[in-house]
C-alpha positions in Angstrom: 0.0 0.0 0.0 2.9 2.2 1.3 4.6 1.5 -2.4 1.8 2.3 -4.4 0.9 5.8 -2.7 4.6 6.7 -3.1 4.7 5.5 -6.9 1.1 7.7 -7.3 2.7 10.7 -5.7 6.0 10.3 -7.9 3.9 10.1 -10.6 1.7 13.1 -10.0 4.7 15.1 -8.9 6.3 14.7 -13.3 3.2 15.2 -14.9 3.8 18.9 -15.3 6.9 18.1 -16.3 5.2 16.2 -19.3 3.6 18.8 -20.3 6.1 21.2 -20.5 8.0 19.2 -22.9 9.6 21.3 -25.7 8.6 25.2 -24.4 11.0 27.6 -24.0 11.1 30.3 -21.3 13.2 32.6 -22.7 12.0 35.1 -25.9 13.2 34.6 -29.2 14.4 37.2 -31.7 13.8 35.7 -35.5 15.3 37.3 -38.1 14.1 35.8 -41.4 15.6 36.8 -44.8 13.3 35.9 -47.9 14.7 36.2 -51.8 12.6 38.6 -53.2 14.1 38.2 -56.7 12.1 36.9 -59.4 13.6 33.2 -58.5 11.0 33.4 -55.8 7.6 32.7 -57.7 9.4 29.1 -59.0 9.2 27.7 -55.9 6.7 30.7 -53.7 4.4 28.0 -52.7 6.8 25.7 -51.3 8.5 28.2 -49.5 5.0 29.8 -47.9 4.5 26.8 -46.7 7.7 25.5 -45.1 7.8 29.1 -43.0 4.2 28.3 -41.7 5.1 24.9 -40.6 8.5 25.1 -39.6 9.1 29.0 -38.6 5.3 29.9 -37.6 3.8 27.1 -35.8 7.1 25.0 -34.5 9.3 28.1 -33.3 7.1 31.1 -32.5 5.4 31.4 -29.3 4.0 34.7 -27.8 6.5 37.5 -26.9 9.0 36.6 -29.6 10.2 39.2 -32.1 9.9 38.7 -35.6 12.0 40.8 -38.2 11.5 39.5 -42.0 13.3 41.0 -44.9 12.6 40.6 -48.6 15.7 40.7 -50.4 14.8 42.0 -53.9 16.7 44.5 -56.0 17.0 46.1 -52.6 16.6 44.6 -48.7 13.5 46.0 -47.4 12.0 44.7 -44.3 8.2 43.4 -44.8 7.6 43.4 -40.9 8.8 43.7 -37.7 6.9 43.2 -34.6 6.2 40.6 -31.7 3.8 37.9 -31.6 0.8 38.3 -29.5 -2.1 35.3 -30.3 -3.1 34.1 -33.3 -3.3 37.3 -35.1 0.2 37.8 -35.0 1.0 34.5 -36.3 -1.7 35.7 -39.2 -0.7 38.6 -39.8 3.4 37.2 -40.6 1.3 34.9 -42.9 -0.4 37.1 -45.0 2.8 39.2 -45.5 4.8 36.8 -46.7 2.2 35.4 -49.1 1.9 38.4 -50.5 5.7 39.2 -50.8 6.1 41.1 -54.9 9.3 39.9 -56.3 11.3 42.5 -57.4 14.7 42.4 -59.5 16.9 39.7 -60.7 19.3 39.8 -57.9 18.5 38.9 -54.4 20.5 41.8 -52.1 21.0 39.2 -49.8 24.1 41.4 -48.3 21.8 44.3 -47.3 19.5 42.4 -45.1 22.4 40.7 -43.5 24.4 43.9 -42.8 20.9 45.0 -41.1 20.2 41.9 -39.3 24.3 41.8 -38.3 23.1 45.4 -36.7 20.1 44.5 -35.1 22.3 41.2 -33.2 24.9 43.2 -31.8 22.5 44.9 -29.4 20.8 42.3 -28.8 20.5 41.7 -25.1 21.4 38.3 -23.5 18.2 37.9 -22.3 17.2 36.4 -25.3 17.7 34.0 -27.7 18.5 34.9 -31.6 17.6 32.4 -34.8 18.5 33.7 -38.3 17.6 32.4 -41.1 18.1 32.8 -44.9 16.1 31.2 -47.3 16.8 31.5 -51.1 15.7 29.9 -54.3 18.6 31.2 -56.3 21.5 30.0 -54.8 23.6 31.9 -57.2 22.5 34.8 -55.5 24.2 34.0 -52.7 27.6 34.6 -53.9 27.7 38.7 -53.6 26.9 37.5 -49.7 29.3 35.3 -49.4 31.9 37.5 -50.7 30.8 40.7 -49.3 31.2 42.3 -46.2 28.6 40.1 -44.6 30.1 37.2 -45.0 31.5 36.4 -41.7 27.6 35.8 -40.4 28.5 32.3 -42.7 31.1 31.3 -40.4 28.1 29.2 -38.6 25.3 28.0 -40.6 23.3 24.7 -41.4 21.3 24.4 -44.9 18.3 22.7 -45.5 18.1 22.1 -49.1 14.4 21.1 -51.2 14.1 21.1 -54.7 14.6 24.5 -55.9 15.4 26.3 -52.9 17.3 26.7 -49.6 17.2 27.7 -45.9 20.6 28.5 -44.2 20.5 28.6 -40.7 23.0 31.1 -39.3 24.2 31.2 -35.9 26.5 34.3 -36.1 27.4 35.4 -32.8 28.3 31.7 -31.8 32.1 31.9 -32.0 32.8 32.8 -28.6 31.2 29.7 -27.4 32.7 27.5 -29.9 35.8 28.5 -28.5 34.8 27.9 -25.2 33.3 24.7 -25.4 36.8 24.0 -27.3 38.9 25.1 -25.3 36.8 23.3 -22.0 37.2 19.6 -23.7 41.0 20.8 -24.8 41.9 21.0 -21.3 39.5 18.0 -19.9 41.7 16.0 -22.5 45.1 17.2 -20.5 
């Protein structure tokens, strides 16, 4: 008898714990850089979809900022705010079905330099995700080469068929190093 009361009370004492599973208590600052170059309407339904799935309802929970760029002939950003209910989340996915394509070019550079900008005075309070996603991966060359491209130092890609999302992680060197230089000298 004595056992099973203690295995109900262990039991009722995780099952908040169970539900918690997978939510995050600190906010989130998304950047999100979209090609707005005419590659986008090749694979625009695609890449709707993917940020509603992956970005919208997997990441975003209330209190995160959003920041989305459309890199066109020029960056410009599309919209900026922080998500509050299921409007917000609405209102990020009528934007970015409605995104105009505009030049050949993506100016992937000038939403980078803007996003690099907006990270450095970001507090540590929060947590940062950038992400780049392109359908014309030659238009990633002028970022690579430019002066933005130290934000590549860090990144993951996700490729489909027609288009790409890098992952950046930016402002991660200091803790690579770190984290190097803490197994270096466990190894000693």
């Amino acid at each position: 008898m004595l056992r099973k009361l203690f295995t109900l009370i262990l039991f009722a004492g995780f099952l908040p714990l169970l539900n918690a599973e997978g939510r995050r208590t600190i906010p989130l600052d998304v950047y999100l850089i979209i090609d707005g170059s005419a590659a986008l309407e090749r694979s625009r339904g695609e890449i709707v979809a993917w940020i509603g799935e992956q970005v919208i309802d997997r990441i975003l929970m209330d209190g995160d900022s959003v920041t989305i760029w459309a890199a066109g002939d020029s960056a410009r950003i599309i919209h900026s705010g922080v998500i509050s209910g299921e409007a917000g989340r609405r209102e990020i996915r009528e934007r970015i079905q409605t995104l105009d394509a505009r030049g050949q070019t993506p100016d992937f550079s000038g939403a980078l330099a803007d996003a690099a900008s907006r990270l450095s005075g970001a507090g540590r309070d929060r947590l940062t995700h950038t992400m780049l996603i392109t359908a014309s991966a030659g238009g990633l060359q002028p970022a690579f080469t430019g002066s933005a491209r130290h934000l590549f130092r860090w990144f993951r890609s996700e490729k489909s068929a027609g288009w790409q999302v890098l992952v950046m992680a930016p402002h991660i060197g200091a803790r690579v190093q770190q984290a190097a230089a803490a197994y270096m000298s466990s190894q000693l």
